[in-house]
C-alpha positions as CSV (number, residue, x, y, z in Angstrom):
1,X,-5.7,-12.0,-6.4
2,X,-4.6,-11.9,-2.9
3,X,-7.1,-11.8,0.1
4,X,-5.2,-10.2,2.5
5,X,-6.6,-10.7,6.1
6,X,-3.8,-11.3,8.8
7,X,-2.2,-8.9,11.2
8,X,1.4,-9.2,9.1
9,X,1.3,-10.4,5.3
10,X,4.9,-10.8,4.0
11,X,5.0,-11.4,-0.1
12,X,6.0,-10.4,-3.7
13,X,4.0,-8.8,-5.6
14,X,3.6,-9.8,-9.3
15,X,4.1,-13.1,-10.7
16,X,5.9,-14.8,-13.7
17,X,2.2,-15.5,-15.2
18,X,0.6,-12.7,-16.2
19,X,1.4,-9.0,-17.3
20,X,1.6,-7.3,-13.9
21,X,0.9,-3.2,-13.2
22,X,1.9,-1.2,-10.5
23,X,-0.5,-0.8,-7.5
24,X,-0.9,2.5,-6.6
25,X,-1.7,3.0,-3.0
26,X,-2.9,5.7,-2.1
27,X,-5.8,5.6,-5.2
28,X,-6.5,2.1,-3.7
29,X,-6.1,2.5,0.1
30,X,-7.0,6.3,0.4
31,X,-5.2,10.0,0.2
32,X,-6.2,13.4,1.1
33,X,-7.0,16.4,-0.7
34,X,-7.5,19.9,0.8
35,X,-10.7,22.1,0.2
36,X,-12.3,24.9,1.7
37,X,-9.7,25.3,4.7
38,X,-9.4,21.3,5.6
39,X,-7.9,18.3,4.8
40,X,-10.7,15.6,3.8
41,X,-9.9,12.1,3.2
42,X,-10.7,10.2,-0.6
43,X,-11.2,6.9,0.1
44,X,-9.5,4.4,-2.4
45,X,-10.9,1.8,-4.9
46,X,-11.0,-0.6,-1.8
47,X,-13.7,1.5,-0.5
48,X,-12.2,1.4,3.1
49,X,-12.9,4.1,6.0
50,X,-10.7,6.5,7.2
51,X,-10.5,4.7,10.3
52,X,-9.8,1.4,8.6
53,X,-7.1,2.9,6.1
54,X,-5.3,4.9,9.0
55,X,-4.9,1.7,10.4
56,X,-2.7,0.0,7.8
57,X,1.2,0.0,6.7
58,X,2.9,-1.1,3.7
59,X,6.9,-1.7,4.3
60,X,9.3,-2.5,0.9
61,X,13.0,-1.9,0.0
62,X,13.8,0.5,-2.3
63,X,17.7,1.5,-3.2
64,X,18.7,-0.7,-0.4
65,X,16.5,1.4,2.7
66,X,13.3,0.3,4.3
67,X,10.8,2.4,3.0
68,X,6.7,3.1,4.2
69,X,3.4,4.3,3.3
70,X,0.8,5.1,5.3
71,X,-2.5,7.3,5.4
72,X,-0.4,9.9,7.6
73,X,2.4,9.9,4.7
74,X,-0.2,10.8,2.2
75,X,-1.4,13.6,4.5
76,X,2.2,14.8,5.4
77,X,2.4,15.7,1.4
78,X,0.5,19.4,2.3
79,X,1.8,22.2,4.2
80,X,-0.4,23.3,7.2
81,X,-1.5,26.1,4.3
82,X,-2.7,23.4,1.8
83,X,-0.8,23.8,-0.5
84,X,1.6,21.0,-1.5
85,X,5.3,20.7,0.1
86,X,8.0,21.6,-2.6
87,X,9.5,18.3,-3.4
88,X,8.2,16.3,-0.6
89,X,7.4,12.8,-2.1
90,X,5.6,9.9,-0.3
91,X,8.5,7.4,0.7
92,X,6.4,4.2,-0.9
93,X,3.8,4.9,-3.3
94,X,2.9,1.5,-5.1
95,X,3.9,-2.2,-4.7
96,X,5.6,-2.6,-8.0
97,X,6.4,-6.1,-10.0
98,X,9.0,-8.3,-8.7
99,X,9.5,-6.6,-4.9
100,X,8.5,-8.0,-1.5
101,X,6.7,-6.0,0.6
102,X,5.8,-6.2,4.5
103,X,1.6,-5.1,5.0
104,X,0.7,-4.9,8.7
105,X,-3.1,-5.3,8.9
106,X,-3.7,-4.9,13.1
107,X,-7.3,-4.9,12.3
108,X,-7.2,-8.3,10.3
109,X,-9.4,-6.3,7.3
110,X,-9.6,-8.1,4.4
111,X,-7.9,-6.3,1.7
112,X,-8.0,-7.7,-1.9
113,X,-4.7,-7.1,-3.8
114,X,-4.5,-8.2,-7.2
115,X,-0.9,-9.8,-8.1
116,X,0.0,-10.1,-4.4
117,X,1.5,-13.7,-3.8
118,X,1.6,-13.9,0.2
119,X,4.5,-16.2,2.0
120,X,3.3,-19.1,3.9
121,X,4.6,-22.2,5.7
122,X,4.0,-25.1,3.6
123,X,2.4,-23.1,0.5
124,X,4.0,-23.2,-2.8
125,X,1.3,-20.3,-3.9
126,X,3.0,-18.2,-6.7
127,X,6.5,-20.4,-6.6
128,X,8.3,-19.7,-9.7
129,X,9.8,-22.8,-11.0
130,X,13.6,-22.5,-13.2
């Protein structure tokens, strides 16, 4: 598990050790649901604020494009009615196995992601070996 507490974390996630699942982020960073006439934020299994999780960006490749989630992306989901946008899909939705991914933190939180092997100068943390 990954401590995660810089302004710009570049790493893989998933390692060569251990079965690996997707991380789903919006059930671990937050989402939004709409009730009653307004949009309230669900926080995710890291238990982070709204103000904390509006804060944070997640960048990975997928097909060959640069792709994003953030809390904004999760809202952007619902029409100004509520009701969800006809094949509207969040652009990045989980780190899955094997991919690098790009997590701006400007708030230097300390997110714990399980299966999240973060580059460094000098660390061989999560090198896979032939």
């Amino acid at each position: 598990m990954a401590i995660i507490n810089t302004r710009n974390s570049i790493g893989w996630y998933g390692n060569s050790s251990s079965s690996c699942a997707s991380f789903d982020l919006a059930s671990q960073i937050g989402t939004f649901s709409y009730e009653n006439g307004t949009f309230a934020f669900v926080p995710g299994s890291l238990g982070l604020s709204l103000f904390e999780a509006k804060s944070l960006v997640v960048f990975g490749m997928e097909n060959g494009e640069v792709k994003s989630w953030t809390l904004d992306s999760e809202k952007a989901k619902y029409e100004k009615s509520g009701s969800l946008k006809s094949g509207y899909s969040v652009p990045l939705s989980e780190l899955e196995c094997g991919k690098i991914y790009l997590i701006q933190n400007p708030r230097n939180l300390q997110l714990m992601i399980p299966n999240f092997i973060p580059s460094s100068v000098d660390v061989d943390m999560g090198k896979v070996v032939a």
